[in-house]
C-alpha positions in Angstrom: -72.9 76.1 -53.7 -71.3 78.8 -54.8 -70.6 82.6 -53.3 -70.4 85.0 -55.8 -67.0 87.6 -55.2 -68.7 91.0 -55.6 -67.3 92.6 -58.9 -64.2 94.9 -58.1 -63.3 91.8 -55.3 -60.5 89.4 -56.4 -62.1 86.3 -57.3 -60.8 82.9 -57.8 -60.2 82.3 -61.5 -63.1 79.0 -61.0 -66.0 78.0 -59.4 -63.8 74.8 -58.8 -61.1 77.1 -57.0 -63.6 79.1 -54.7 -65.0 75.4 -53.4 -61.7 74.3 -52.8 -60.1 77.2 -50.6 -63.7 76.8 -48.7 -62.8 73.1 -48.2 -59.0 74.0 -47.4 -60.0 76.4 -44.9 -62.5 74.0 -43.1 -60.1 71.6 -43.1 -57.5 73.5 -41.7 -59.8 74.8 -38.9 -60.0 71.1 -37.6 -62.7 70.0 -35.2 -64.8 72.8 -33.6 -67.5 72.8 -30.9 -71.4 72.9 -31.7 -71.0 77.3 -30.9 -68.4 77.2 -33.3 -69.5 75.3 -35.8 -72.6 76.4 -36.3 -71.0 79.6 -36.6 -68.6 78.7 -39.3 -71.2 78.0 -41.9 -69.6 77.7 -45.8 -71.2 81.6 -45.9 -69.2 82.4 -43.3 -65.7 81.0 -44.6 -66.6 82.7 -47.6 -66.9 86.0 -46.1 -63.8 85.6 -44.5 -61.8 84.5 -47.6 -63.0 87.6 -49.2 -61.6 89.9 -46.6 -58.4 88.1 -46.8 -58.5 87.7 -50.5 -59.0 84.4 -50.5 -55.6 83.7 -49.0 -56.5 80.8 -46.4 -53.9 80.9 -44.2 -55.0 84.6 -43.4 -58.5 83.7 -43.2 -57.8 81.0 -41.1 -56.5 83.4 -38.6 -59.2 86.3 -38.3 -61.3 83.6 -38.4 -60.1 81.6 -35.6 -59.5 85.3 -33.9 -63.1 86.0 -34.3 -64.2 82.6 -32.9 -62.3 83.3 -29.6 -63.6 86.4 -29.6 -67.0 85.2 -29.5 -66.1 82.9 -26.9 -65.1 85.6 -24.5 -67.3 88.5 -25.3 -70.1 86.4 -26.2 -72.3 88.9 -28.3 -74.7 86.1 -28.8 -75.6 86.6 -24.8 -75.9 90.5 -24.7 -79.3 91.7 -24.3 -81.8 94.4 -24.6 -81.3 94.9 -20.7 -78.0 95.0 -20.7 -77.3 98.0 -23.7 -80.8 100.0 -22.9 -79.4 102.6 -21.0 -76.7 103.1 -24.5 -79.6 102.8 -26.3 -82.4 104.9 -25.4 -81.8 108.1 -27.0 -81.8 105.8 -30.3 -78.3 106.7 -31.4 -77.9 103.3 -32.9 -80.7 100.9 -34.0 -82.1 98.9 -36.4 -85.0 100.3 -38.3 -88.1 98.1 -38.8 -87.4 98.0 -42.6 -85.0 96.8 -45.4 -83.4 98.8 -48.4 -84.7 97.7 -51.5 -82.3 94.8 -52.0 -83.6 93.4 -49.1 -81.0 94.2 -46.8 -81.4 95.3 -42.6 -80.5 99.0 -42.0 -79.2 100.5 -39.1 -79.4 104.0 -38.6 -77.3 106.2 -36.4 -77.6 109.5 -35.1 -74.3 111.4 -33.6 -76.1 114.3 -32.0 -78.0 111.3 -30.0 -74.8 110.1 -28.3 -75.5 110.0 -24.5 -72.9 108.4 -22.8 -69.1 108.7 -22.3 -68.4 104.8 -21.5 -66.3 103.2 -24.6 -67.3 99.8 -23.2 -71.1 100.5 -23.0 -71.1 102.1 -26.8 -69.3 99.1 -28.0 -71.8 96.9 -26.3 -74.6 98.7 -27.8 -72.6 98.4 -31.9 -72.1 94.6 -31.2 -75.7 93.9 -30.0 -76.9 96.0 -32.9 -74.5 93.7 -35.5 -76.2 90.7 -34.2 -79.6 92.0 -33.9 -79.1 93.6 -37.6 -77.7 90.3 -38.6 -80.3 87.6 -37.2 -83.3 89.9 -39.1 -81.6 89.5 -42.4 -83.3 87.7 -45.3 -82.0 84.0 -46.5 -79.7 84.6 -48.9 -78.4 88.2 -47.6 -75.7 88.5 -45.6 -75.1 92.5 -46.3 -76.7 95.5 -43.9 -76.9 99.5 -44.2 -75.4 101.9 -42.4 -77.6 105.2 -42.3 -75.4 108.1 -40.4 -77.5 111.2 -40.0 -76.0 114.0 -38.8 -78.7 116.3 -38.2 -78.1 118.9 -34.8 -74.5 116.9 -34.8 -71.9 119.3 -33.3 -69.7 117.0 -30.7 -66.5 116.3 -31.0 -66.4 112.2 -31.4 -63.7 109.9 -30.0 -61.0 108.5 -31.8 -60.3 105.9 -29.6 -64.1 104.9 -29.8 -63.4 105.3 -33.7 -60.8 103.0 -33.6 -62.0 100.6 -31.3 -65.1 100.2 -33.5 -63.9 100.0 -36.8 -61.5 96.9 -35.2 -64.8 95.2 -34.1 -66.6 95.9 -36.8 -63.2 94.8 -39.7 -62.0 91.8 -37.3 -65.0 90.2 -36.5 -67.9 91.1 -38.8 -66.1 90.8 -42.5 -68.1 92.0 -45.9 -71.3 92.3 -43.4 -71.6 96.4 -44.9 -73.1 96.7 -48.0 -73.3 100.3 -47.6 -72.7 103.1 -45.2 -74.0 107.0 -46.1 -73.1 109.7 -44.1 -76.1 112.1 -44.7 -75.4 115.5 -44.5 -71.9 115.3 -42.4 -70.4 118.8 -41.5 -67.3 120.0 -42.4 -65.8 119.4 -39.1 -66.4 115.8 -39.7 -64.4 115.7 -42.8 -61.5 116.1 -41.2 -62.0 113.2 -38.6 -63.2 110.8 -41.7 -59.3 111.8 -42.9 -57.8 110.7 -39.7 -60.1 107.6 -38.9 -60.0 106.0 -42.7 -56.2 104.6 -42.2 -57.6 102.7 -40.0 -60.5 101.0 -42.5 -59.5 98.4 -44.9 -59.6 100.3 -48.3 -62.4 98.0 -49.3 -64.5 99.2 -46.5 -63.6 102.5 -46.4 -64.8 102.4 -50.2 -68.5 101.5 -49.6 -68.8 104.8 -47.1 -70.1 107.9 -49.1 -70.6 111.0 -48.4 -74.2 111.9 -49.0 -75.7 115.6 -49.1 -79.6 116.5 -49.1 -78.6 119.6 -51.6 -76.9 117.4 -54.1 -78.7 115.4 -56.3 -76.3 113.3 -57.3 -75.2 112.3 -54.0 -78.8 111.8 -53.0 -78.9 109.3 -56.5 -77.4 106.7 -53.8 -79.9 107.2 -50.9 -82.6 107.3 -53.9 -81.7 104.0 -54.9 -82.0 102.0 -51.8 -85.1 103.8 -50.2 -88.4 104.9 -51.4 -89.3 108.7 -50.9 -91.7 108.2 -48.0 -89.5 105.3 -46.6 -86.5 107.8 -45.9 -88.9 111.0 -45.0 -89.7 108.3 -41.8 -86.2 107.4 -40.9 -85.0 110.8 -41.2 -87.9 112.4 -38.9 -86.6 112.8 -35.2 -89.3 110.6 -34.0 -88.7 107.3 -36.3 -87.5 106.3 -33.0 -89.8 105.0 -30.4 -87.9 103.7 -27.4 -91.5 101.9 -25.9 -91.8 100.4 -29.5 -88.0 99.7 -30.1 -88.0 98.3 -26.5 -90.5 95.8 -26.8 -89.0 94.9 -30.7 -85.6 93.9 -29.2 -87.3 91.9 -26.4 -89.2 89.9 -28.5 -86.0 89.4 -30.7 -84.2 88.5 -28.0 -86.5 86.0 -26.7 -86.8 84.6 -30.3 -83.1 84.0 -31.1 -82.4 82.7 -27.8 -84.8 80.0 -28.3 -83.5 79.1 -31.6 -80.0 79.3 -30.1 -81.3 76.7 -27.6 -83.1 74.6 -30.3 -79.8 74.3 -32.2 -78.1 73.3 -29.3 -80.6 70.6 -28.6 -80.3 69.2 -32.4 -77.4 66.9 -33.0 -75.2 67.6 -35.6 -75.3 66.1 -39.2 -79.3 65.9 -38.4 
C-alpha cells in the first residue's frame, strides 16, 4: 500500500522507492515487543519518514526515540482521572465533531488556562493527542488545532511553549493537518516570533493566523467547518465538563479494552 507524500513534501521519485525505505526502516528497527509493534504500523513508518524526509537512518532514530518514550511516559495509560483537574476549565479538548475532511479537532482556549504546573499541562496535551488520535476515521491520520483567543490576556510560558512543541514534533510527526489561531492579539504575535525557531518549518507552515474581520483569513476556517458547526465551538459554553467528563470515560474504557484485546491476540493472526 502506498502513503501518498502531501504535495509541497519531498517524495520519493517511485511508488517502488517509498515501499522500500518503509521496508528498510522496519528492517533496521529489528525485533520489537507486541507495544511496539503494534505501534509501528507501515502508517506510522511512513509518518516518520516524512518528518525526516525519507532519510531512514533519521527516522529510525525519532522513531526509536518516540518508542522509548512511550515506554516511560506511557500516554497509552493516562486517564480521564488523572488530567481532570488540567482539564476542567476546557482549555484543551476534543470537540465531538470532525472538520469536513473528516478529521478530529481539538480546540483550545488560552484565557481557560488554570493551572501553573508544566507537568500537569503536558499531561493534559498528550492525553488529548491520544484521545484525538484513537477517534480518528480509517484512513485519516491528520487532526485540527482550533486556538481561540477570545478574553486571552496572560502572558504564556515559553518553557511550556517549548516543551510542547518537542512533544508534540518528536513524538507525534505529520499528526497536524491544521492549526488556526482565531483572533490572536497583538501581544501574541510577538511570542509566535520567538516560539516558531523552535517548530520545524513544515509545522510551523500549517499554523495560520486567522481573524473574524478578514474574510479571507476566515476563507480557511470556512473551508473546514460549516457556519452553524463553528458558531457552536466558538460559544463559551461548547464545553460541558459533566458531558466531556463522561465522553472521555467512556473512551477510556473503550480503548483500554481494545488495548487489552490486542494484547490477547497473537501476532500474525
Amino acid at each position: 500500500m502506498r502513503f501518498m507524500a502531501r504535495k509541497g513534501q519531498d517524495e520519493p521519485p517511485s511508488l517502488a522507492e517509498e515501499d522500500a525505505r518503509v521496508q528498510e526502516l522496519r528492517a533496521s528497527l529489528g525485533q520489537l515487543n507486541e507495544r511496539d509493534t503494534r505501534y509501528a504500523t507501515d502508517a506510522c513508518l511512513v509518518r516518520y519518514l516524512r518528518a525526516r524526509n525519507w532519510n531512514v537512518k533519521k527516522a529510525e532514530k525519532m522513531l526509536r526515540d518516540t518508542l522509548q518514550w512511550r515506554a516511560t511516559y506511557k500516554p497509552e495509560d493516562i486517564r480521564w482521572e488523572d488530567i481532570a483537574k488540567e482539564a476542567e476549565t476546557g482549555k484543551v479538548f476534543r470537540v465531538p465533531i470532525l472538520d469536513k475532511q473528516g478529521r478530529s479537532v481539538l480546540m483550545m482556549r488560552p484565557a481557560k488556562q488554570n493551572t501553573t504546573s508544566r507537568e500537569g499541562q503536558i499531561k493534559q496535551l498528550v492525553y488529548s493527542m491520544e484521545n484525538a488520535i484513537s477517534n480518528l476515521p480509517e484512513g485519516q491520520e491528520e487532526m485540527v488545532w482550533l486556538v481561540d483567543f477570545k478574553n486571552w490576556s496572560k502572558n504564556i510560558s515559553i518553557k511550556l511553549a517549548q516543551e510542547s512543541a518537542y512533544v508534540l514534533q518528536r513524538h507525534y510527526p505529520e499528526r497536524l493537518g491544521v492549526g488556526i489561531l482565531l483572533n490572536p492579539p497583538h501581544i501574541f504575535e510577538a511570542f509566535w516570533q520567538i516560539v516558531k525557531p523552535f517548530l520545524d518549518p513544515r509545522t510551523a507552515q500549517k499554523v495560520k493566523f486567522v481573524y473574524s474581520n478578514d474574510p479571507t483569513s476566515m476563507k480557511l476556517v470556512n473551508d473546514l467547518f460549516d457556519p452553524k458547526q463553528l458558531e457552536e465551538l466558538l460559544r463559551d459554553e461548547s464545553f460541558d465538563l459533566e458531558d466531556y467528563s463522561k465522553m472521555m470515560r467512556q473512551d477510556d474504557a473503550k480503548f483500554a479494552l481494545e488495548r487489552k484485546r490486542a494484547d490477547a491476540t497473537p501476532r500474525g493472526d
